[in-house]
N, C-alpha and C positions, 0 to 999 in steps of 0.2 A: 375269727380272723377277718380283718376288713377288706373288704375287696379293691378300695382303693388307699395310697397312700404317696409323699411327695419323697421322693429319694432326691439326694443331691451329692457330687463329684464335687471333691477341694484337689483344685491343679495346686501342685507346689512346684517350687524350685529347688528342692534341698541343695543347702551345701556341706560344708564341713563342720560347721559349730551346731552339735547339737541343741543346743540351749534356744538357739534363733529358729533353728526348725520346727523346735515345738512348739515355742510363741508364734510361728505363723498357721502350724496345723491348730492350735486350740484357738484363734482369729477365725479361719475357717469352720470349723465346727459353730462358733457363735454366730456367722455368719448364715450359715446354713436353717442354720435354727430359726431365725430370726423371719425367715421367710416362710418358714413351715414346716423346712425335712423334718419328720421322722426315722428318716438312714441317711445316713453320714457314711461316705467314705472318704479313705487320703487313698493316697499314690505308693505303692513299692517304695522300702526305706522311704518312709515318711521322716525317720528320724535323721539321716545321715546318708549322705552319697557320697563317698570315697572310694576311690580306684586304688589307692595305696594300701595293701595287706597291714602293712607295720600302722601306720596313720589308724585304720581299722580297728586291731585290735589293742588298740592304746586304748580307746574310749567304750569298745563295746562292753555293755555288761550283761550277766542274765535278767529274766525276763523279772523276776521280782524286786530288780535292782533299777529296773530299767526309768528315767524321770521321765521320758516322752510318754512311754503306756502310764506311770502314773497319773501326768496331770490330761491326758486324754482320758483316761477312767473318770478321775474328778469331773471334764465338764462334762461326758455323757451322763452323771447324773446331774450336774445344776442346767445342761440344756433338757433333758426329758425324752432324748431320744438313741436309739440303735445306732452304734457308729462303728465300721469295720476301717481299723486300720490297715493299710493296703499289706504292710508289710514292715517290723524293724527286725535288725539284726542284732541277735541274742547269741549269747554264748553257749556253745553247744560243744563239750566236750575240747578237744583241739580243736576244733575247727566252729562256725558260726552257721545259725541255723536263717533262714530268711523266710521270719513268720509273720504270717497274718493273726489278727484278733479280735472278735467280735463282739462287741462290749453292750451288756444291756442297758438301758434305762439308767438301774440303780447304781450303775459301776462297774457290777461285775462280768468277769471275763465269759461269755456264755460258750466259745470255741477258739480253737487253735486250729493254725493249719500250716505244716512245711513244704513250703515251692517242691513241690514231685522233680521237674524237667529243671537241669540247670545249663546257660548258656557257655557254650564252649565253642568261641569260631573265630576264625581269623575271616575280615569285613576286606575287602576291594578296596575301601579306603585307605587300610592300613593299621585301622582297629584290631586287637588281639582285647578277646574277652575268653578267661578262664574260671570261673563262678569256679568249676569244683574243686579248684586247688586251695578255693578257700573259706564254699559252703559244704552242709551235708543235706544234699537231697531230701525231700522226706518219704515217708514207707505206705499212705494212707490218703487216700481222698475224703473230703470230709464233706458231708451235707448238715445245715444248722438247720431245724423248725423251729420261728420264733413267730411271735404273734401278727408279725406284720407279714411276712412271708418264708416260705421255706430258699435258703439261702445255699448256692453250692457255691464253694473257694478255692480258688484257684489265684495262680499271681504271673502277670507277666508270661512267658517266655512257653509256659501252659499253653496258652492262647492258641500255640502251631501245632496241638494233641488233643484231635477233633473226640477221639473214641473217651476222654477222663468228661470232656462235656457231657456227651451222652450216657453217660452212667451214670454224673451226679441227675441228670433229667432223670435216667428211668429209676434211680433213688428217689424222687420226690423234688428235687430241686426246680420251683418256676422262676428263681431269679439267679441267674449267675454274673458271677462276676468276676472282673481279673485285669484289676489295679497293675498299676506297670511303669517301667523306667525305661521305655521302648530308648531306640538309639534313632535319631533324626532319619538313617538313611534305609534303616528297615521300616520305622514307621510309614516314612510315605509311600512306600510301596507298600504295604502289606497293611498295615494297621486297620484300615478301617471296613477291607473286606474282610478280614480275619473278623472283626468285631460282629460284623452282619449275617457271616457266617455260622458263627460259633450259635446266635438269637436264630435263625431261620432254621438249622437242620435240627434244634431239640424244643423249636415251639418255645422258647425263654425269655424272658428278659435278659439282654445285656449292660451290666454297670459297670465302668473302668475309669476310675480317677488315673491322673496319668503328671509323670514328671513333665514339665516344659523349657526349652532354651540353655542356652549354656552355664554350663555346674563351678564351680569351683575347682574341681579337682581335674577338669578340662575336657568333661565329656560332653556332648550334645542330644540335646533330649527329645521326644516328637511331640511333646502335649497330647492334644488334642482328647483331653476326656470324653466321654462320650457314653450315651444312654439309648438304649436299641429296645425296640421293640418286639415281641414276638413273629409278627413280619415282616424283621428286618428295616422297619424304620428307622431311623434317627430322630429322638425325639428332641435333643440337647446336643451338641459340641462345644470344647473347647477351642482355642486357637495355642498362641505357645504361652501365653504368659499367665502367672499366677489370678487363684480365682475361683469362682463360685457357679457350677452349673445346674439346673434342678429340674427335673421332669414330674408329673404325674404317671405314677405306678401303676394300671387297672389291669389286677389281677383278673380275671375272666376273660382279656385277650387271651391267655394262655390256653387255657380250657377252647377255645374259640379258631385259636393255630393250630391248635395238637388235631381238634377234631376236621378243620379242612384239609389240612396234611396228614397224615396220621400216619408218620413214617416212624414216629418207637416204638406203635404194634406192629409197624410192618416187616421190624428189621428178620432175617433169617440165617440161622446159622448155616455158613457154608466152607468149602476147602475148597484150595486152591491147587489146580494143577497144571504144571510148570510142562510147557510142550516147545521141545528143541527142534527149530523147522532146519531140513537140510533140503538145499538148493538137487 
């Protein structure tokens, strides 16, 4: 396994026509390439952002039907490298499943993984987001070992479920990641300590391609992809518009965070007990 390697974040803007979305995530990808990543990621629904259930499931199809994962399969093998789509939306029974896929080299699919946590909140501003009325969660964390680095996958909304980080860490995961379609008004409050967080408490690399600016279907998006370091550095940002960011990967921070913190051998199992004070 190489110690180091160049990863790169493709900010998109999806909107409703899938066809133009994956002409602009497979632009990304060569773009990417072109500079030197060896990993490739897009953004949560790289293929489609629709707020509309009906709009939805007019066009979604299963994963083998799907033409965004096909012709992203195609250029991760005419580009030569590791490309994790953040996320499309596949047909999964009645209801759509919101998977990630991490594609090797030659094409093929090396993992899968279903969004665990789905977003269900009525926002201040006025926003009403109901993900499980019309995804199905998934059952399973997933850690990938590929050659370039061992990969945990997570998407989005993950991000605020510190304990699924730390398990893919104490699984072997040194680079995580968790691609996303943050909402403008949670992103800037939260987003980028979440991201420096999720890298500082398991010793990690953080990778998150990220949607930017306003959607077609009238949502607003936070951008700001971004690449963290095991000490919580930022090594690359986005801003909100579509786009290409790339860091260098050196694995052996890892090893190097873990050992001056060393809080996943430190963690201890404990219980909690709940003490009622009366005045």
């Amino acid at each position: 396994m190489p110690e180091r390697f160049i990863a790169a974040c493709v900010q998109m803007r999806s909107g409703r026509d899938p066809a133009a979305n994956r002409d602009a995530a497979v632009a990304g990808l060569r773009e990417a390439a072109g500079q030197g990543a060896s990993y490739i990621q897009t953004p949560e629904m790289t293929s489609l952002v629709e707020r509309s259930r009906e709009r939805l499931f007019a066009v979604v199809t299963d994963e083998n039907s799907d033409p965004t994962l096909t012709a992203l399969r195609q250029t991760a093998r005419e580009v030569g490298a590791w490309v994790q789509v953040g996320s499309i939306a596949v047909r999964n029974g009645e209801k759509i499943a919101n998977r990630a896929f991490l594609i090797d080299p030659e094409g093929g699919i090396a993992a899968s993984y279903d969004k665990l946590h789905l977003f269900d909140v009525d926002l201040p501003s006025g926003e009403s987001w109901r993900e499980s009325s019309t995804y199905t969660g998934g059952g399973c964390a997933v850690v990938a070992e590929t050659p370039l680095a061992t990969f945990g996958l997570t998407i989005c909304y993950d991000i605020r479920f510190p304990a699924l980080y730390r398990a893919l860490a104490e699984a072997g995961a040194t680079v995580l990641t968790g691609p996303a379609c943050f909402t403008r008004q949670t992103g800037e409050a939260h987003w980028l300590v979440l991201q420096r967080a999720r890298a500082i408490e398991t010793g990690s690399f953080m990778i998150s391609a990220a949607q930017g600016g306003v959607h077609e279907d009238g949502r607003e998006t936070y951008g700001h992809s971004i690449i963290v370091d095991p000490w919580g550095r930022v090594l690359a940002e986005g801003g909100t518009e579509p786009g290409v960011i790339l860091a260098e990967i050196d694995l052996s921070q890892v090893a190097d965070a873990r050992a001056r913190i060393p809080s996943l051998r430190h963690a201890r199992p404990f219980s909690v007990e709940r003490i009622v004070a009366k005045s």
